[in-house]
N, C-alpha and C positions, 0 to 999 in steps of 0.2 A: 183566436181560433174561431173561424166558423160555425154555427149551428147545426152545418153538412159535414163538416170535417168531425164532428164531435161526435154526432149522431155514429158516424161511421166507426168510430173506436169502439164507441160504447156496445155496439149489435153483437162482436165476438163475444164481448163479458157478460149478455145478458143471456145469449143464447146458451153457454154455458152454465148459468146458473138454472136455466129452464131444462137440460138435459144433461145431468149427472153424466157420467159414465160408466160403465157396464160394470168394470172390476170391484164399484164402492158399491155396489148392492152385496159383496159378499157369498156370493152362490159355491157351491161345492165344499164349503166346512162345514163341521159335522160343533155337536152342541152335548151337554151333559146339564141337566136342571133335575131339580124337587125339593122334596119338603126336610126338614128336621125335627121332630115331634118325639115325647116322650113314650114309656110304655102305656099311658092313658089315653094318647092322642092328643093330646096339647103340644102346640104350635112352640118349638123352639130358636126364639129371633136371641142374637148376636152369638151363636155358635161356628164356629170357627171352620171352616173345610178347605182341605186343602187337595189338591190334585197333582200327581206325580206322573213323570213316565220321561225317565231319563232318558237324555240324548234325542229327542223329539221337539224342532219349534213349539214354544208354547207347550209346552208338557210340564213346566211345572207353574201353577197359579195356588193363588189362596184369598181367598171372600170370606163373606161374613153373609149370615143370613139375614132376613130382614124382619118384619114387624110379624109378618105372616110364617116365620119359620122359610122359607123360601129361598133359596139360590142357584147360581147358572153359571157354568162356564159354556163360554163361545167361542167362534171361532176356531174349533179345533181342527187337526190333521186325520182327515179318514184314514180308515182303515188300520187306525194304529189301536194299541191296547191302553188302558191305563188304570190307577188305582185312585180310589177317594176315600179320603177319611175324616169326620167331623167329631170335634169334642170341644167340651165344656164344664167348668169350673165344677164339681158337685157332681158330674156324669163321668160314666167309662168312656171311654173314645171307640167308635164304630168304624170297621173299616170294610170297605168292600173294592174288589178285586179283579181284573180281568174282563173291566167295561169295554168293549169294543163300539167304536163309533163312527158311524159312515157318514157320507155325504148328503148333506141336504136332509139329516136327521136329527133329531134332539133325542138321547137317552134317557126317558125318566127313570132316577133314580131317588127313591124316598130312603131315609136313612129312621134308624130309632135306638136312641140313646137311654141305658138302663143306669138308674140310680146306685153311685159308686166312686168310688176313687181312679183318678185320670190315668192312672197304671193298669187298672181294668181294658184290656179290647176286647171287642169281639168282630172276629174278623169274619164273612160270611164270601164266599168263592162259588159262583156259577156264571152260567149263562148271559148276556145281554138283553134286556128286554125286545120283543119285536115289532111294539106298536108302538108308534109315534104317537103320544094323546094330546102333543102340541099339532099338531095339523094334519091336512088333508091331505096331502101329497101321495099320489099312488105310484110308488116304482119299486124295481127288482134290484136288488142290489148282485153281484158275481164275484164274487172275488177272484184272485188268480187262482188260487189254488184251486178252486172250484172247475174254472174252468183248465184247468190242466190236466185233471181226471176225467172229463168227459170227452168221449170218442168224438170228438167233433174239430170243422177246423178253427184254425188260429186267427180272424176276426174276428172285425165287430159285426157283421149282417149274419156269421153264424151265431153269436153270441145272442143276439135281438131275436131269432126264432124259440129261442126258449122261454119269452116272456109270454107268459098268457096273454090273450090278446090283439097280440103281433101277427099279422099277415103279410108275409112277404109278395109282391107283385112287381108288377112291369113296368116303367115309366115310360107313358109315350113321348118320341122326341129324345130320348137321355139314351147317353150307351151303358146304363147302369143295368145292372141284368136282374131278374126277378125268378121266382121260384126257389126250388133249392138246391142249395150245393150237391150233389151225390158223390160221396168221395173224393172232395179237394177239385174237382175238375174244375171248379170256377176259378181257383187259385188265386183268390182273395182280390175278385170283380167288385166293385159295389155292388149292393145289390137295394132296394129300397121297401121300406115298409109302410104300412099304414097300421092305424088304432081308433077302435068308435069311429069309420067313416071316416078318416084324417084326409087330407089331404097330403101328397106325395114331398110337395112344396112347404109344408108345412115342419118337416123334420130340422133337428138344429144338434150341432155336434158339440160339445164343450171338452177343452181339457181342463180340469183343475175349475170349473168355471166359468170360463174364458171361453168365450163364442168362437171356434175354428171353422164355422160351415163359409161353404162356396158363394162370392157374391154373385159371380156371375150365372151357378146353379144353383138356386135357393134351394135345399132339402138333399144335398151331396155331400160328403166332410172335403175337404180343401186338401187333405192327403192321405196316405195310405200308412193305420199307426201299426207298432210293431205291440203287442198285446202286452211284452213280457215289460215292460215299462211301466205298467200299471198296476198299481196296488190293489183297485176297484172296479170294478164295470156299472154306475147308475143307470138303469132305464127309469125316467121318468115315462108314464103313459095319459096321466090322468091328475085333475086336480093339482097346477104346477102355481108356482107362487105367481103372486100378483103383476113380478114384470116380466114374466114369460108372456106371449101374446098371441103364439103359436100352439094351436092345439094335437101336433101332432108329434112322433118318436123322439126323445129330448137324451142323446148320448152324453152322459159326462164320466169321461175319464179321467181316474185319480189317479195321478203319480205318483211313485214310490220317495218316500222321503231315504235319507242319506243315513241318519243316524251310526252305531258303531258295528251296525252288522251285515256281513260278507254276504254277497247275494251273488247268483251267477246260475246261469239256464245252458241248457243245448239242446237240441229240439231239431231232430231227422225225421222227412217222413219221403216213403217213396215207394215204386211199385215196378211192375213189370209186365210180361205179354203171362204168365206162368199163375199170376195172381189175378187174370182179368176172364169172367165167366163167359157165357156164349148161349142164348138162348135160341137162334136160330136152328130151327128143326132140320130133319132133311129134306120134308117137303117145297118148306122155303128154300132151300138154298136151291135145290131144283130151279124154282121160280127165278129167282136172284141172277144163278149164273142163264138162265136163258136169255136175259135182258144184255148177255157181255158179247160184243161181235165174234165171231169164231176165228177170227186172226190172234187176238188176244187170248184166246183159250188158247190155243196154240201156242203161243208162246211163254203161256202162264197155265200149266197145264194143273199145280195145285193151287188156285187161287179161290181164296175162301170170300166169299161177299159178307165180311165182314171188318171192321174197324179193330186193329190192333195196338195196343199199348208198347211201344219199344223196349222203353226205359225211360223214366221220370221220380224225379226225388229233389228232398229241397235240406238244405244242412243249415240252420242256425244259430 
């Protein structure tokens, strides 16, 4: 074999090893980490924690903590719930309940184990922490549910104008439309945003992670998603991890996992001429119908110089 011939094998292998691919950075799982510690505050290392959440990939694990008291589950399924509990030879068992975990977030969870017999729990039930103290990462998390109760429509560009931030506008060149929706008329147009001065080009769609933006329209999603699909809505806007490169609106939508429960939506929305207002005075209209050739009035002797709604509705 040639030094040409060899050279030429070898460039695929090398180049691959110089550019990973997208899906092995991991993006869009969600994380559970902290400490183990006594009622003193002493660091408890090889206490046992275990994580649950049946019928979930990856919902059930079990670690050890380490020298620092310290452990992490990874890689988790956003938007799912789960339960952790840690115990130890000489200690009650801790358990705590109802961690929700999203994407591209780490849960800090500290636990504290009280001096006692392993039959002793004490189980503590609240809320999710809301600050990530493992990193910078600035984004709006949505869930579905969230966005099913808000009067708005079923996008993702109506979903992006609720993050602080977000300024919806016009792209020059693009048929992507800007401003805002008023009642469903864009009927789920793109539409494009900016953040800190972003550029329009700059935006980047993911589902589950996985990069779906347009090659040939850098800053467009590659298609039009159905929302109910989704477990999650991330907007990342600000302070994105290190292989992000793009500074501007970063959509990642989480998919709904399968697990053993019944899921199912229907979602009607429509209108008519009867639900549609009219601010044209009658001065205006004066104005309006002057501007209509008088054959036309004639023939159209109630004609209002205005825009009428027929009938329009959508069933899903």
């Amino acid at each position: 074999m040639t030094v040409t011939a060899l050279l030429r094998k070898a460039a695929p292998i090398a180049l691959l090893c110089l550019f990973p691919s997208t899906p092995a950075v991991a993006q869009g799982v969600g994380a559970i980490g902290g400490t183990v510690q006594d009622v003193t505050g002493g660091a408890l290392p090889g206490v046992t924690v275990t994580l649950s959440n049946p019928g979930t990939i990856g919902g059930n694990q079990q670690t050890v903590t380490d020298e620092r008291g310290a452990y992490q589950f990874a890689r988790l399924v956003p938007g799912s719930t789960y339960t952790v509990q840690a115990g130890l030879a000489g200690f009650g068992t801790a358990t705590r309940d109802r961690i929700v975990v999203n994407a591209d977030f780490t849960t800090r969870l500290d636990l504290t184990l009280q001096v006692g017999e392993v039959a002793e729990t004490v189980t503590v039930s609240g809320a999710s922490p809301l600050v990530d103290t493992t990193a910078a990462l600035k984004q709006t998390v949505l869930e579905t549910e969230t966005l099913g109760r808000l009067p708005t429509g079923r996008d993702l560009w109506t979903a992006a104008r609720l993050v602080p931030g977000v300024v919806m506008v016009t792209s020059a060149g693009s048929s992507a439309s800007g401003g805002y929706d008023v009642g469903g008329t864009g009927s789920l147009l793109q539409s494009t945003a900016i953040v800190h001065g972003s550029q329009v080009t700059e935006n980047r769609y993911y589902v589950d992670g996985f990069n779906v933006t347009q090659d040939a329209s850098p800053g467009l999603a590659g298609s039009y998603f159905d929302t109910s699909m989704f477990q999650e809505l991330n907007l990342r806007t600000g302070n994105a991890q290190a292989e992000i490169e793009w500074g501007g609106v970063a959509y990642n939508m989480v998919t709904k996992t399968g697990t053993n429960v019944v899921r199912g939506s229907l979602f009607y929305t429509g209108t008519h001429h009867a639900l549609q207002a009219n601010n044209v005075t009658p001065v205006l209209r004066q104005q309006l119908l002057a501007t209509v050739p008088a054959r036309v009035l004639q023939a159209n002797p109630n004609l209002e110089p205005s825009p009428k709604i027929l009938t329009s509705y959508d069933l899903e």
